[in-house]
N, C-alpha and C positions, 0 to 999 in steps of 0.2 A: 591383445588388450594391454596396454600400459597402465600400469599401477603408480599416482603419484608418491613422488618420493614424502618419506615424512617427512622431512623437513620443508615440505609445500603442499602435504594433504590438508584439508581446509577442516577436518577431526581433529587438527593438533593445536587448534586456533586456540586461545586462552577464554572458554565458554564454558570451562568446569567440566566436569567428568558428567554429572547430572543431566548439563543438556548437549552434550557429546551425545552421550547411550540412548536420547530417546529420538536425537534427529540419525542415528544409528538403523531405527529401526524403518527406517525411510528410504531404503535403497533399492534398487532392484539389482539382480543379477550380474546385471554388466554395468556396475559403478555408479550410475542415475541416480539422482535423487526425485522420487517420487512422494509428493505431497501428500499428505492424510487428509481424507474428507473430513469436510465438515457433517459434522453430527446431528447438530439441533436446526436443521432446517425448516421449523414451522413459519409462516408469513400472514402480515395483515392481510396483503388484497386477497388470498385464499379463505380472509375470517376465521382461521383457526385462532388466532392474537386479538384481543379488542385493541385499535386504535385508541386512546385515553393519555390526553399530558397529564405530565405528572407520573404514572404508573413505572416509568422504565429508568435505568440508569444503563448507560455506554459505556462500558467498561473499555478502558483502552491504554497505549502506553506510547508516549509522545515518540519513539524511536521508531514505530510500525510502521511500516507502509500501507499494510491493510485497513491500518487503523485512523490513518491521515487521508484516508479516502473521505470515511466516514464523518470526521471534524470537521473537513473542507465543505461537503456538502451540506452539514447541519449548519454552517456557518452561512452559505449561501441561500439556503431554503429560509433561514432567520427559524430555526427552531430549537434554538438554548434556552427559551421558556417551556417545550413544551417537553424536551428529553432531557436531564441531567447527566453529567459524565461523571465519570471518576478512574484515575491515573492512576495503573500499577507500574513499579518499578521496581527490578530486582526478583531473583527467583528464590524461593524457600527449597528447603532440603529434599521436598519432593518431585522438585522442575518445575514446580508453576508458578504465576506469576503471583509475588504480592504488594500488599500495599505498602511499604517498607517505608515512603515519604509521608504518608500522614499518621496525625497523632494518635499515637500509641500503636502505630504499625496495624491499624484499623480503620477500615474504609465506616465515614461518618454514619452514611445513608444505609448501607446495607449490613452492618456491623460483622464484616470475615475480615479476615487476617490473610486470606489467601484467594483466589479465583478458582482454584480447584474446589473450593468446598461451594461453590456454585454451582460445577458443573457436574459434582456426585450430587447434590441436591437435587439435580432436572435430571437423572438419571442414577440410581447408585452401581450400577454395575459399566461404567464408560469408562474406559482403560485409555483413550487417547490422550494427547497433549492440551491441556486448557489453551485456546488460543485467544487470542485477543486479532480485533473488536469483538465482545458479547454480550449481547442486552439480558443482560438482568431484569426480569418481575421485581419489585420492589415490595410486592405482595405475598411473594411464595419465599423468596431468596434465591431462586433457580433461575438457571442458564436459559432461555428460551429460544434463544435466536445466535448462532454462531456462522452464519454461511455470509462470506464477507463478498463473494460474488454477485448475491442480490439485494445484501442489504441498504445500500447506497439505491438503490432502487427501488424498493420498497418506502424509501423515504420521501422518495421523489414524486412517488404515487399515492401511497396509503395516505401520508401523512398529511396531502395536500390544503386540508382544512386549516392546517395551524402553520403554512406560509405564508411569510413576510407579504405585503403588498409589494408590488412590482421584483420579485424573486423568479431567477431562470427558470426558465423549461426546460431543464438536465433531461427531461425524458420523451421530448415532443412526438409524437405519436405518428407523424408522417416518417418518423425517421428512426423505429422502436428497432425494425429485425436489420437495418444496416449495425443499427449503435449494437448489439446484442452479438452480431457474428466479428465485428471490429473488438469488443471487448472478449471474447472467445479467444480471439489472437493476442492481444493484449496480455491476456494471462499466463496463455503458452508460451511466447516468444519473449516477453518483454518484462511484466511485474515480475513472474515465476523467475525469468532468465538470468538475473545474477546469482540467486538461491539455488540454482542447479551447475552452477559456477561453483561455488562455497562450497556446497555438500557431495558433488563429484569423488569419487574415490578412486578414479582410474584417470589417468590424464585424457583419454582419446573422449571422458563422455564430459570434460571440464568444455573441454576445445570445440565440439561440438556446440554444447549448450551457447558458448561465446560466439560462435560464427553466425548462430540464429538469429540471438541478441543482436550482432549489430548489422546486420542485414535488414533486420527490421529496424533500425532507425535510421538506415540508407532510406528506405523506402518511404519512411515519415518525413522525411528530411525535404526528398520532392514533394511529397503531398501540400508540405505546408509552404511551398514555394509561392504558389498564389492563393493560400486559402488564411485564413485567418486564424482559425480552427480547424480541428479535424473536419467537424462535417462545413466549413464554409464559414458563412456569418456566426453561424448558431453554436455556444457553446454548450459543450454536454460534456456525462457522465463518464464517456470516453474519455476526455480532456483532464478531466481528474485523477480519473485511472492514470494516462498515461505521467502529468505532472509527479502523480508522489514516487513513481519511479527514478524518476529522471532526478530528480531534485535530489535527490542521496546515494545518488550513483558514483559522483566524480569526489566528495567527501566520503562516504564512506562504504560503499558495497567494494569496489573498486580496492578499499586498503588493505580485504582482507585476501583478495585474491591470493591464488601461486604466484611466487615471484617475475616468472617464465611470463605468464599472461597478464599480469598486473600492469606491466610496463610496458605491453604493446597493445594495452586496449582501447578502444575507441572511446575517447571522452564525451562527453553532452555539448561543449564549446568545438569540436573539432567539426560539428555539422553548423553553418552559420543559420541556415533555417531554423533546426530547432532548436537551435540557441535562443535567437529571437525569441522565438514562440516562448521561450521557458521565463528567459524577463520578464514576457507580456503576463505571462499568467500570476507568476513570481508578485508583481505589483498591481494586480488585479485583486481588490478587497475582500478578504476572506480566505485566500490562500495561504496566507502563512500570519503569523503572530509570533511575538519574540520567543515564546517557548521554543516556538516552529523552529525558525531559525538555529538555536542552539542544539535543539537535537537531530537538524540535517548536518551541523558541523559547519555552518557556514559563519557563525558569532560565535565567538568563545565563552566559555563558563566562568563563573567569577573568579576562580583561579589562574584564568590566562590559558587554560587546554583549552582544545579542540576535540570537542566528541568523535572517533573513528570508528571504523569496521566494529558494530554490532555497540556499538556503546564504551568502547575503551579510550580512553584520555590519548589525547596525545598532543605534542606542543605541533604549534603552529607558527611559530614566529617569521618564518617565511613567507606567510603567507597575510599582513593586516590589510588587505583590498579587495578580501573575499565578497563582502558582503554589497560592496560599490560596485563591484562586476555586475552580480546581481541583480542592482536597482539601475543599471544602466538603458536610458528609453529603448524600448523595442521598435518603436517605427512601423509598427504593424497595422494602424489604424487603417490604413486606404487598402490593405487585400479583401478584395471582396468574391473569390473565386468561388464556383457552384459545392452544393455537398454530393454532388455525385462523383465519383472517381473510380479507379480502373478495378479496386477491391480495397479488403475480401469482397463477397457479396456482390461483383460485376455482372453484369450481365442480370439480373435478378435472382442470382441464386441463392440471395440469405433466404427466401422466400421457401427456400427445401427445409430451411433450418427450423423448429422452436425449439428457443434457450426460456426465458425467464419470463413473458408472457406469451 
């Protein structure tokens, strides 16, 4: 087992001592980084949660991946009447996140100053990392919901009373346990895949984690050769998942790599399929907003940087055509290939699986 040198361990990265020691505690054995469950796993369509607009705020922070699932979807279901957000940035002295941009360093709606004092509220004895996306009770002030693997789905489903007239079917039911074992891999191989890059401690489990990663976007690469979408015509849940990966991968997951592997990895543009695919979506309404933009690092901040690996400034003057790449036509309209394909899930075997209904 090879140990990265420190001058390329992805602990030396300039994230504060604070959230060094707690993504520290997320290791296994042999160098891996292994993710912390999510905690507050209750859900509408189980009716443990009343469904009620108005009652929740989304707690989130525009750099997230997790958490730009979540924005994209509410954006497309058209339910920013019926949930309120609200933007942490920047970590307080205990590693969590706070509201640090709005006034008085207090979130309006819920009156904390931090998102940990959310998540000892829904629990006072929870030692984990306050994570973002978390729906807040507006009612209680507590964490009620943290589990970022269903909550995009639960919106899709529970909430469907307070969707827009003509709003996708992110979760079409013909097609619930493909989308379900597809997003399974999605998380192992692909969202998780550059965060077990970054947090790696041993070089052989960086290289690993990297070889998975882009294998799976070989694989996506054909898929979406004839297909429009992941599943075909029909876009979904998957589609989103897989987007907010992609889209802050070549700006910023990618800057904070090892040197070693930073510079031989496979970019989002070096597949022309899903490059395509990633315009198409890129300019598909409700995927991104100029916020969006700026905190993937693809428009600059009003100083002239460029947001990089995890949220650090950096110039970009090399680079003023980022955002014209982007908005470049995708040409995608005429693939109309089937949503069946060779997997996961061939052969009918997601059908062994139940994930999330």
């Amino acid at each position: 087992m090879t140990a990265l040198p420190e001058s390329a361990s992805v602990n030396t990265r300039p994230r504060g001592e604070v959230g060094d020691s707690i993504f520290r505690k997320e290791q296994t054995d042999d160098g891996a980084f292994k993710r912390q469950p999510n905690h507050f796993t209750a859900r509408f369509t189980s009716g443990e949660l009343p469904v009620e607009a108005g009652r929740y705020r989304l707690v989130i922070s525009a750099e997230c991946g997790w958490s730009r699932r979540q924005i994209i979807v509410r954006r497309l279901l058209g339910l920013e009447n019926a949930i309120s957000i609200a933007y942490v940035s920047g970590r307080g002295d205990d590693g969590g996140w706070v509201f640090a941009d709005q006034p008085g360093g207090k979130d309006a709606v819920l009156g904390l100053k931090g998102l940990n004092e959310a998540y000892h509220a829904g629990d006072p004895s929870y030692t984990g990392r306050g994570t973002v996306p978390a729906l807040v009770d507006t009612k209680t002030g507590k964490v009620v919901m943290n589990d970022y693997h269903v909550m995009s789905l639960e919106l899709e489903t529970a909430w469907s009373q307070f969707h827009k007239a003509g709003a996708p079917d992110l979760y079409p039911e013909a097609l619930r346990g493909q989308i379900d074992v597809l997003n399974q891999q999605l998380f192992d191989d692909v969202n998780n895949g550059p965060y077990k890059v970054l947090f790696a401690t041993t070089e052989d489990a960086a290289r690993a984690a990297l070889g998975v990663y882009e294998a799976r976007l070989r694989d996506y690469d054909h898929r979406l050769a004839t297909r429009r979408y992941l599943f075909g015509d029909q876009l979904t849940d998957s589609d989103v998942r897989l987007f907010c990966t992609l889209a802050s991968f070549d700006q910023t997951y990618v800057t904070g790599f090892p040197i070693d592997l930073r510079d031989k990895a496979l970019r989002v543009h070096d597949l022309p399929n899903l490059w395509a695919y990633m315009r198409d979506l890129f300019t598909t309404p409700g995927f991104v907003d100029e916020r969006d933009t700026e905190a993937l690092g693809i428009t600059p901040r009003p100083d002239g940087s460029y947001l990089g690996g995890f949220g650090d400034p950096v110039l970009a003057s090399d680079d003023p055509d980022r955002l014209a790449r982007w908005q470049a036509p995708a040409g995608r309209e005429g693939l109309h290939g089937s949503s069946e394909t060779s997997g996961p899930g061939g052969a009918g075997s997601w059908t062994l699986w139940n994930f999330a209904y």
